[in-house]
C-alpha positions as CSV (number, residue, x, y, z in Angstrom):
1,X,-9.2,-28.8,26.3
2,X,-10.1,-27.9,22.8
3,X,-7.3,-26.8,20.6
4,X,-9.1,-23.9,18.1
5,X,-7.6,-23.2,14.7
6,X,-8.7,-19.2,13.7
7,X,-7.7,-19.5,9.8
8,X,-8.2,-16.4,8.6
9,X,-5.8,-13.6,6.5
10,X,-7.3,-10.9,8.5
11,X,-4.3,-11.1,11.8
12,X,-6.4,-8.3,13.7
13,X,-9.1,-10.7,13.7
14,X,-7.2,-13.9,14.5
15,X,-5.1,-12.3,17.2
16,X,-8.0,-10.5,18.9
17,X,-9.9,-13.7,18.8
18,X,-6.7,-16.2,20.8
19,X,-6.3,-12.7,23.0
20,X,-10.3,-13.3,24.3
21,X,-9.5,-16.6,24.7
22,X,-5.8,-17.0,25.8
23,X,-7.5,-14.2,28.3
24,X,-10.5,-16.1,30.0
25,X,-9.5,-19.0,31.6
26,X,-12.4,-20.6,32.4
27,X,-12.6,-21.1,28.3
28,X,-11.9,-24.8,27.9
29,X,-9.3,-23.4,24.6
30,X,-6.0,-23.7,23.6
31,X,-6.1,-21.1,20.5
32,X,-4.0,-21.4,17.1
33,X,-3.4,-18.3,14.6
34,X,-3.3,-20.3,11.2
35,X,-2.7,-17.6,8.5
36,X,-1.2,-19.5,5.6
37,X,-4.2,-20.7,3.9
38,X,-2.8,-23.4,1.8
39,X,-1.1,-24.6,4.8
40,X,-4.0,-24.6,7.1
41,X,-5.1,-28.2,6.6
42,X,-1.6,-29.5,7.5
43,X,-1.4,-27.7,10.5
44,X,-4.7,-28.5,11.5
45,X,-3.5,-32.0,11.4
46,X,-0.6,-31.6,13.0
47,X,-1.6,-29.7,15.9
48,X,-4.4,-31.9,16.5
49,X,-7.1,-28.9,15.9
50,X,-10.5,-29.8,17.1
51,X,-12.3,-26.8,15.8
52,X,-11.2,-24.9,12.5
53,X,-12.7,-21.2,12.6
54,X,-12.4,-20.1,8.9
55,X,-13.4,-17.0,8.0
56,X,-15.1,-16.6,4.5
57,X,-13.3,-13.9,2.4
58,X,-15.9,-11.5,0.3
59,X,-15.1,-11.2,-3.1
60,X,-15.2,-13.3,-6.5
61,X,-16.6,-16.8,-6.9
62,X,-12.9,-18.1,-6.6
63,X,-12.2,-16.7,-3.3
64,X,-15.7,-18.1,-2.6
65,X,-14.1,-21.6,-4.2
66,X,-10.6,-21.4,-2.3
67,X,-12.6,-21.4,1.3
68,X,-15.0,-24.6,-0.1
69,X,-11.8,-26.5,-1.5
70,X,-10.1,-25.1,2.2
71,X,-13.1,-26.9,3.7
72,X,-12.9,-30.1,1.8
73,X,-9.0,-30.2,2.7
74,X,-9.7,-30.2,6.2
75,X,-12.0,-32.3,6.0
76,X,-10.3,-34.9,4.8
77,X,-6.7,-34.1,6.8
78,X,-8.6,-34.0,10.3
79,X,-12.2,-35.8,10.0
80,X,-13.1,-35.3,13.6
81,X,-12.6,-31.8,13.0
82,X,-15.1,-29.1,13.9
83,X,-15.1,-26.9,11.3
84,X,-16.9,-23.6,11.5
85,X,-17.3,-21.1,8.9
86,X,-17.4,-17.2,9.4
87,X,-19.5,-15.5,7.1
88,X,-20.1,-12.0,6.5
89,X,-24.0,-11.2,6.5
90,X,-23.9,-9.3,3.7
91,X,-22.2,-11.5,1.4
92,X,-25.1,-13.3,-0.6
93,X,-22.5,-15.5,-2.3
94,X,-20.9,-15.9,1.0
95,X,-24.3,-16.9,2.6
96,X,-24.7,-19.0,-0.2
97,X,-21.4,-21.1,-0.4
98,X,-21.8,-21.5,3.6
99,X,-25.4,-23.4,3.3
100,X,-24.1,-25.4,0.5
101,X,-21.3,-26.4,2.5
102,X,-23.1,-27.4,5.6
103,X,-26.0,-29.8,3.8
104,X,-22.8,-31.2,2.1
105,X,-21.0,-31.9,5.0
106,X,-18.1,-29.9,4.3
107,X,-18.4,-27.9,7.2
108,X,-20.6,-28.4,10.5
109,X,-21.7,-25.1,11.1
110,X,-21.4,-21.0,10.3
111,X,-21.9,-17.7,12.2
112,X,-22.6,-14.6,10.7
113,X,-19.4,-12.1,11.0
114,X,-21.4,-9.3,12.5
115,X,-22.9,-11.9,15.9
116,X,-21.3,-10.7,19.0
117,X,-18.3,-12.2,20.8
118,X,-20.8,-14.2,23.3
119,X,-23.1,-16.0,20.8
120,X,-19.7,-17.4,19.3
121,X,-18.0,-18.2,22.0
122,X,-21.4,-19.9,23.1
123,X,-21.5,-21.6,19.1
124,X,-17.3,-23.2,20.1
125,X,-18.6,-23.7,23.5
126,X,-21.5,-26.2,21.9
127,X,-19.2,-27.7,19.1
Protein backbone atom coordinates (compact mmCIF):
# COMPACT_ATOMS: atom_id res chain seq x y z
CA UNK A 1 0.00 0.00 0.00
CA UNK A 2 1.10 3.48 -0.98
CA UNK A 3 1.09 5.98 1.75
CA UNK A 4 0.08 9.60 -0.18
CA UNK A 5 1.15 12.88 1.27
CA UNK A 6 -1.78 15.78 -0.04
CA UNK A 7 0.49 19.01 0.99
CA UNK A 8 -1.49 21.62 0.29
CA UNK A 9 -2.99 24.91 2.48
CA UNK A 10 -6.28 24.59 0.90
CA UNK A 11 -7.90 21.65 3.85
CA UNK A 12 -11.20 21.49 1.58
CA UNK A 13 -8.99 20.16 -0.98
CA UNK A 14 -6.76 17.79 1.17
CA UNK A 15 -9.68 16.39 3.08
CA UNK A 16 -11.88 15.82 0.17
CA UNK A 17 -9.00 14.13 -1.61
CA UNK A 18 -8.03 11.26 1.74
CA UNK A 19 -12.19 11.22 1.93
CA UNK A 20 -12.20 9.67 -2.04
CA UNK A 21 -9.55 7.68 -1.03
CA UNK A 22 -9.99 6.56 2.67
CA UNK A 23 -13.59 5.83 0.87
CA UNK A 24 -12.71 3.35 -2.07
CA UNK A 25 -11.09 0.55 -0.86
CA UNK A 26 -9.95 -1.12 -3.67
CA UNK A 27 -7.44 2.21 -3.92
CA UNK A 28 -4.10 0.67 -2.98
CA UNK A 29 -3.69 4.22 -0.42
CA UNK A 30 -3.10 5.05 2.86
CA UNK A 31 -3.75 9.00 2.62
CA UNK A 32 -1.84 11.86 4.73
CA UNK A 33 -3.23 15.61 5.17
CA UNK A 34 0.23 17.49 5.34
CA UNK A 35 -0.78 21.22 5.83
CA UNK A 36 2.32 22.76 7.41
CA UNK A 37 4.39 23.50 4.56
CA UNK A 38 7.66 23.99 6.09
CA UNK A 39 7.06 20.81 7.82
CA UNK A 40 6.08 18.78 4.94
CA UNK A 41 9.40 17.32 3.99
CA UNK A 42 9.93 16.03 7.57
CA UNK A 43 6.82 14.38 7.74
CA UNK A 44 7.11 13.01 4.45
CA UNK A 45 10.20 11.35 5.88
CA UNK A 46 8.88 10.22 8.70
CA UNK A 47 5.76 8.75 7.61
CA UNK A 48 7.53 7.00 4.99
CA UNK A 49 5.36 8.91 2.07
CA UNK A 50 5.70 7.35 -1.28
CA UNK A 51 3.89 10.00 -3.24
CA UNK A 52 3.90 13.82 -2.24
CA UNK A 53 0.74 15.54 -3.91
CA UNK A 54 1.62 19.31 -3.75
CA UNK A 55 -0.46 21.70 -4.91
CA UNK A 56 1.01 24.82 -6.56
CA UNK A 57 -0.26 28.07 -5.00
CA UNK A 58 -1.08 30.99 -7.67
CA UNK A 59 0.35 34.08 -6.86
CA UNK A 60 3.89 35.90 -6.83
CA UNK A 61 7.17 34.42 -8.07
CA UNK A 62 8.00 33.66 -4.32
CA UNK A 63 5.03 31.54 -3.74
CA UNK A 64 6.09 30.13 -7.07
CA UNK A 65 9.82 29.72 -5.35
CA UNK A 66 8.43 28.35 -1.85
CA UNK A 67 6.71 25.23 -3.86
CA UNK A 68 10.26 24.72 -6.00
CA UNK A 69 12.47 24.94 -2.76
CA UNK A 70 9.33 22.58 -1.12
CA UNK A 71 10.19 20.32 -3.98
CA UNK A 72 13.95 20.31 -3.58
CA UNK A 73 13.33 19.60 0.30
CA UNK A 74 11.57 16.58 -0.42
CA UNK A 75 13.61 15.58 -2.57
CA UNK A 76 16.38 15.27 -0.79
CA UNK A 77 14.49 14.09 2.82
CA UNK A 78 12.66 11.16 0.91
CA UNK A 79 14.56 10.33 -2.63
CA UNK A 80 12.34 7.52 -3.58
CA UNK A 81 9.62 9.79 -3.21
CA UNK A 82 6.99 10.32 -5.95
CA UNK A 83 6.44 13.72 -6.00
CA UNK A 84 3.54 15.22 -8.01
CA UNK A 85 2.77 18.67 -8.52
CA UNK A 86 -0.82 20.30 -8.84
CA UNK A 87 -0.96 23.01 -11.02
CA UNK A 88 -3.67 25.29 -11.82
CA UNK A 89 -4.17 25.68 -15.75
CA UNK A 90 -4.31 29.01 -15.79
CA UNK A 91 -1.31 29.92 -14.01
CA UNK A 92 1.33 30.58 -16.80
CA UNK A 93 3.98 30.96 -14.00
CA UNK A 94 2.54 28.06 -12.42
CA UNK A 95 2.82 26.04 -15.79
CA UNK A 96 6.03 27.37 -16.02
CA UNK A 97 7.73 26.55 -12.64
CA UNK A 98 6.07 22.87 -13.05
CA UNK A 99 8.00 22.03 -16.53
CA UNK A 100 11.13 23.48 -15.07
CA UNK A 101 10.78 21.37 -12.19
CA UNK A 102 10.18 18.09 -14.00
CA UNK A 103 13.22 18.33 -16.72
CA UNK A 104 15.21 19.18 -13.50
CA UNK A 105 14.20 16.41 -11.60
CA UNK A 106 12.69 18.12 -8.85
CA UNK A 107 9.51 16.62 -9.25
CA UNK A 108 8.35 13.51 -11.43
CA UNK A 109 5.28 14.64 -12.76
CA UNK A 110 2.17 17.42 -12.66
CA UNK A 111 -1.62 17.47 -13.33
CA UNK A 112 -3.46 20.35 -14.16
CA UNK A 113 -5.93 21.46 -11.19
CA UNK A 114 -8.94 21.54 -13.26
CA UNK A 115 -8.38 17.26 -14.63
CA UNK A 116 -11.17 15.21 -13.16
CA UNK A 117 -10.87 13.01 -10.08
CA UNK A 118 -10.37 9.78 -12.40
CA UNK A 119 -7.43 10.87 -14.59
CA UNK A 120 -5.64 11.57 -11.17
CA UNK A 121 -6.37 8.89 -9.40
CA UNK A 122 -5.40 6.99 -12.71
CA UNK A 123 -1.84 9.51 -12.67
CA UNK A 124 -1.19 7.95 -8.41
CA UNK A 125 -2.43 4.80 -9.72
CA UNK A 126 0.64 4.81 -12.51
CA UNK A 127 3.27 6.45 -10.08
Amino acid sequence: MKKIGFITRNKLLAQSLAFLIKSNPDLPFEPFVLRNLSQAATDAEVLGINVAVIESFAGSSTEAEKVLALCADLRQASPDCQILLLVPQDYKEGRDLAMRAVKSGFLDDYVFLDTSLDYLVAKLLAI
